[in-house]
C-alpha positions in Angstrom: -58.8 2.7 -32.9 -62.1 3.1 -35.0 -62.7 -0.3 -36.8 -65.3 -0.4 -39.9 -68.1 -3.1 -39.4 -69.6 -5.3 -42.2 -66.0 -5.1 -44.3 -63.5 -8.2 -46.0 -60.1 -8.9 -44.4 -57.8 -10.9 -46.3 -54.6 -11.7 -44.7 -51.9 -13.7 -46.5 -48.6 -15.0 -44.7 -45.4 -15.9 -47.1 -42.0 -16.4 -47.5 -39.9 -13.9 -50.3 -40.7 -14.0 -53.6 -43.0 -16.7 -53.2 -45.7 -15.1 -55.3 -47.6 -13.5 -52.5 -47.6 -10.3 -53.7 -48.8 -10.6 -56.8 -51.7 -12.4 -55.9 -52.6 -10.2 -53.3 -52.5 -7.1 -55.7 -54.9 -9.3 -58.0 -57.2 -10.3 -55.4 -57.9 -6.8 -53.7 -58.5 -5.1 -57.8 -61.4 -8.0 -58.0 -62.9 -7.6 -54.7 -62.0 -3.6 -54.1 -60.2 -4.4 -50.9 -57.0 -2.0 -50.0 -53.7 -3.7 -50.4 -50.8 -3.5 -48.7 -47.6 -5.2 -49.2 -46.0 -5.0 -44.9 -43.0 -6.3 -46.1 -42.6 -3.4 -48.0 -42.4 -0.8 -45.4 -40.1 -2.5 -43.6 -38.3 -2.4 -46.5 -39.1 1.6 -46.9 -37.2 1.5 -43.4 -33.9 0.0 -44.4 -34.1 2.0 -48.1 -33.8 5.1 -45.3 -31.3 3.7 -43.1 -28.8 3.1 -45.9 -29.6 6.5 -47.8 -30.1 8.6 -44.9 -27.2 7.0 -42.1 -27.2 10.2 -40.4 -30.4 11.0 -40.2 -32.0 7.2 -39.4 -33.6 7.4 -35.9 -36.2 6.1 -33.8 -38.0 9.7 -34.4 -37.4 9.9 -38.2 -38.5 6.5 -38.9 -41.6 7.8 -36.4 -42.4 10.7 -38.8 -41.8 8.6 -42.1 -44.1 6.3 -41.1 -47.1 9.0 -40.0 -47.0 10.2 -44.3 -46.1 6.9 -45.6 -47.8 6.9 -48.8 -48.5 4.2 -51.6 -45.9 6.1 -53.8 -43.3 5.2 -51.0 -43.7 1.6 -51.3 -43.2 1.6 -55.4 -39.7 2.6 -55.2 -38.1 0.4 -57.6 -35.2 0.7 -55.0 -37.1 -1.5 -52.2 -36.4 -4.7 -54.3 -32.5 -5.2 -54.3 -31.0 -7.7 -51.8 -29.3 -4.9 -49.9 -32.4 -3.5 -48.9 -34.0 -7.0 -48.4 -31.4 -7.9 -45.8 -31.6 -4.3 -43.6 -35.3 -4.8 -44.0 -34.8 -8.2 -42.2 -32.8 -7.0 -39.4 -35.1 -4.5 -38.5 -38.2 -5.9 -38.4 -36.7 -7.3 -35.0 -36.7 -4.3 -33.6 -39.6 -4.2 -30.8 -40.0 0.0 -30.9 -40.1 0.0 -34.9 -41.7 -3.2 -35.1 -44.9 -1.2 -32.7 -44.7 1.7 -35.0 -45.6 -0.5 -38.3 -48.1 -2.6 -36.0 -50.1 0.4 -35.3 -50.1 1.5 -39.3 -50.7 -1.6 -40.1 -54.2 -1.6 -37.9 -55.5 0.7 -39.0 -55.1 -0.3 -42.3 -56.5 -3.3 -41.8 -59.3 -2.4 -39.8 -60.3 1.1 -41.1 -59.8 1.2 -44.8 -61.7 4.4 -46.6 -65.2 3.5 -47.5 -64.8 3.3 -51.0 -63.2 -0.1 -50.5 -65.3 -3.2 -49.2 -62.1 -4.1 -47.1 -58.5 -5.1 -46.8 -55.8 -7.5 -48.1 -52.3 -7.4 -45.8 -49.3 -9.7 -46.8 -46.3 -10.0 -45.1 -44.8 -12.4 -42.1 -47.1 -12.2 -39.0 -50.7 -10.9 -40.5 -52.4 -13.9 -39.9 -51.9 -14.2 -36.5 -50.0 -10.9 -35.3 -52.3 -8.2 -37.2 -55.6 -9.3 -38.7 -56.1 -12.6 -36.4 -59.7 -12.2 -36.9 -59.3 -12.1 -40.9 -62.1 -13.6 -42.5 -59.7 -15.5 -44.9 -56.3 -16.2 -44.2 -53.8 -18.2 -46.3 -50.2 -19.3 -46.2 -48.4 -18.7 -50.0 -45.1 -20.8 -50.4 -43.1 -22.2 -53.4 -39.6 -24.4 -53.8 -37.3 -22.2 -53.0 -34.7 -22.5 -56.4 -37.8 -21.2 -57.9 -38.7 -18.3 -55.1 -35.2 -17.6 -56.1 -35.2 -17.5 -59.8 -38.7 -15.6 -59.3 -36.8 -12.4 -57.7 -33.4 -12.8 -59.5 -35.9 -12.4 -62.3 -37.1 -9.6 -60.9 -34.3 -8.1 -60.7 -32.3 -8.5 -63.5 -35.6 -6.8 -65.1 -34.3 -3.9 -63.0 -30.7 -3.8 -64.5 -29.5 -5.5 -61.2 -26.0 -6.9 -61.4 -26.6 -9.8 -59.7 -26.6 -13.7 -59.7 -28.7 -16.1 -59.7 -26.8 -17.8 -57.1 -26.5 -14.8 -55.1 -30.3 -14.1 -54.8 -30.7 -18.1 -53.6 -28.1 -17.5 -50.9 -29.8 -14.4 -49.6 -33.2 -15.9 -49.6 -31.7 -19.0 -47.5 -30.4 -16.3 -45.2 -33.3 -14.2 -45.7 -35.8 -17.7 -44.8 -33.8 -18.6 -41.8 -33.9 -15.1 -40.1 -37.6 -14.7 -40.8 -38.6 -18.2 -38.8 -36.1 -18.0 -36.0 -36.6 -14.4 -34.9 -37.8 -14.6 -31.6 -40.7 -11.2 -32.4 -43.6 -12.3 -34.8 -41.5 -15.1 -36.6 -43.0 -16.4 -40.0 -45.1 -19.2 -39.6 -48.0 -21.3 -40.8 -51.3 -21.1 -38.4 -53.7 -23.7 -38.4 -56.3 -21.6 -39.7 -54.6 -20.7 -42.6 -55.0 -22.3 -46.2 -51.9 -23.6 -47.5 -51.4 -22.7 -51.6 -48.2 -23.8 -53.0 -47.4 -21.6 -55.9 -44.4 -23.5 -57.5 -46.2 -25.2 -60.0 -48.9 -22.7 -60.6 -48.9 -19.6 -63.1 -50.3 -16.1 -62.1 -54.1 -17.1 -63.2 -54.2 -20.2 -61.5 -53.2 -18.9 -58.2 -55.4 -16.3 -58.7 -58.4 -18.9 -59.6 -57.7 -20.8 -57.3 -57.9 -18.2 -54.4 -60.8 -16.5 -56.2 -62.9 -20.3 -56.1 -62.2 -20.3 -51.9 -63.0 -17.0 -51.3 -66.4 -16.8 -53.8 -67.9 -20.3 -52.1 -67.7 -18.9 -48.7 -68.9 -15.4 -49.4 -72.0 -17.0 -51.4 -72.6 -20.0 -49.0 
């Protein structure tokens, strides 16, 4: 795998709906890194498996993943709690889970060379992907307000839904992500804990922007 020199590799570890996301997005615009939201394309994955039942197979998944495209990951349809729960499931699947690992590389390690690097968020990037990252941090928030966060979210997207069904499925959706026994959600040492619960969108972003400006000008 050809790996650019001399580039920026963020990589940012998180729960759902914990903010992570967001600032990701904001953090890669400022420093022109390429973004890309993991949990996403295993989300992508389960979209097909419930649209496409027939069709979902080690090989279609295979050839999905060779053209995933940014437009892929937008669908609005990625978001609901359906998806969110065959997304979950799986991501412990070793043969998909290699699949993703190899995008994901290369994504990280050869972005195009208009962009000074790469920003990855998802479960494992910090020490599973990018454990060489040059800045690696660990967003979390209480969950009630992770869950109001995405039932938020979703009510935005004319999802009938309840508040107290999001907070069960992100319960369920917490617990599968830190007992799977393949690249399980957790903390590293190395990592920079930001808690987001008390924070708006600017301060998070501040706040990362502060850590990541002293070391690059130190």
């Amino acid at each position: 795998m050809i790996k650019r020199k001399d580039i920026i590799k963020i990589a940012i570890d998180s729960p759902a709906a914990a903010g992570a996301g967001t600032l990701a997005k904001a953090i890669s615009k400022h420093y022109n890194l390429l973004y890309l939201d993991t949990g996403k394309i295993y989300r992508y994955i389960g979209y097909l498996k419930l649209k496409f039942p027939k069709k979902f197979s080690y090989k279609f998944i295979k050839s999905k993943i060779k053209n995933l495209r940014e437009k892929n990951l937008s669908n609005q349809n990625l978001v609901s709690d359906e998806v969110g729960t065959e997304a979950s499931i799986i991501s412990k699947n070793k043969n998909i889970r290699k699949l993703v690992h190899n995008f994901q590389l290369n994504f990280a390690y050869n972005p195009p060379k208009k962009f000074m690097g790469s920003c990855l968020d998802g479960r494992d990037i910090t020490y599973k992907i990018v454990p060489d990252a040059d800045f690696k941090f660990y967003i979390t928030a209480n969950i009630k307000i992770r869950a109001k966060r995405r039932y938020n979210e979703l009510k935005k997207l004319k999802k009938d839904i309840t508040y107290a069904e999001v907070l069960k499925s992100i319960k369920k959706r917490d617990k599968s992500d830190k007992s799977r026994k393949i690249s399980p959600l957790k903390k590293t040492k190395d990592s920079l804990l930001i808690n987001t619960t008390n924070l708006n969108k600017r301060a998070c972003f501040l706040k990362i922007k502060k850590i990541i400006d002293n070391r690059i000008n130190n």
